[in-house]
C-alpha positions as CSV (number, residue, x, y, z in Angstrom):
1,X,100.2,138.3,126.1
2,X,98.3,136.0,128.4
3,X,98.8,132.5,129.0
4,X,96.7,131.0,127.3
5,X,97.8,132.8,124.1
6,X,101.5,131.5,124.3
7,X,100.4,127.9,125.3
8,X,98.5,128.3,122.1
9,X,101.8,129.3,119.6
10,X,103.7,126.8,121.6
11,X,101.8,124.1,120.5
12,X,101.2,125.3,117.3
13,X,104.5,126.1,116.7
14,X,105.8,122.2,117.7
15,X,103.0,120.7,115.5
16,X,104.4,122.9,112.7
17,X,108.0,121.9,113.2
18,X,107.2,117.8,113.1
19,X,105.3,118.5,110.1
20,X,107.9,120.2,108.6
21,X,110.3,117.5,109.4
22,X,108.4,114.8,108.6
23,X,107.6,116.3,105.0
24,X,111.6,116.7,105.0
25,X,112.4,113.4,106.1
26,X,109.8,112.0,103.3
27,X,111.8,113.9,100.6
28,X,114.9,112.6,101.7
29,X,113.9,109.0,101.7
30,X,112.4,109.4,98.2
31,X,115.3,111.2,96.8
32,X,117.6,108.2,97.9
33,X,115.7,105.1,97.1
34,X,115.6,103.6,93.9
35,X,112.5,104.0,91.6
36,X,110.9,101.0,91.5
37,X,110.1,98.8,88.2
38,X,106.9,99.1,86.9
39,X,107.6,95.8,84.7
40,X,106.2,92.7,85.7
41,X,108.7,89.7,87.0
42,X,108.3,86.1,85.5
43,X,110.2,82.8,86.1
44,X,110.1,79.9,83.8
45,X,109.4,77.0,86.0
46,X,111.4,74.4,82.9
47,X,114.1,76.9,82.5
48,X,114.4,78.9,85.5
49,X,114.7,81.7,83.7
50,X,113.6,84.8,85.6
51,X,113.1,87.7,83.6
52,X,110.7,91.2,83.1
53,X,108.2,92.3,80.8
54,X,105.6,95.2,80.3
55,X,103.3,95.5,83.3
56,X,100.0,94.8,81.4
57,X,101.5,91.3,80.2
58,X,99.4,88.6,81.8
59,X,101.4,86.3,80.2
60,X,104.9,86.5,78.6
61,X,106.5,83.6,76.7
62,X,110.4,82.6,78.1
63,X,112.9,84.2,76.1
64,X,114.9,81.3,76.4
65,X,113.1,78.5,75.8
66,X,109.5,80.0,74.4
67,X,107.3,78.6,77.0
68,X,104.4,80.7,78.4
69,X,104.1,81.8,81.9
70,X,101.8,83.6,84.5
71,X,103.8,86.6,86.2
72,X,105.9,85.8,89.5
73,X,103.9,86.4,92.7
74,X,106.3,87.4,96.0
75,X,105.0,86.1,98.9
């Protein structure tokens, strides 16, 4: 084999290995974290009730006190 040619599976070989270990390391971080919540999150400004309902809700009325509100919004 010439030079060239073992530059060439060198290189190949290392670009294969950090994909290989990124796809790992990808896995392994969504194995371990927790799924997240698809509901939406509201807070009841008279209450202060926080609490969850179905994603497509634009507005959910407080469980506890029956007042309507607009989904929470994390800044």
């Amino acid at each position: 084999m010439d030079a060239e040619t073992l530059i060439l599976l060198y290189v190949v070989a290392g670009l294969v290995l950090v994909g290989a270990l990124a796809l790992w390391g990808e896995h392994r971080r969504r194995s371990f974290e927790p799924a997240r919540d698809p509901d939406q999150i509201f807070r009841c400004d008279p209450c202060g009730l926080v609490y969850t309902d179905d994603p497509g809700v634009e507005r959910s009325r407080c469980p506890g006190c029956g007042r309507t509100n607009e989904p929470f919004r994390f800044r």
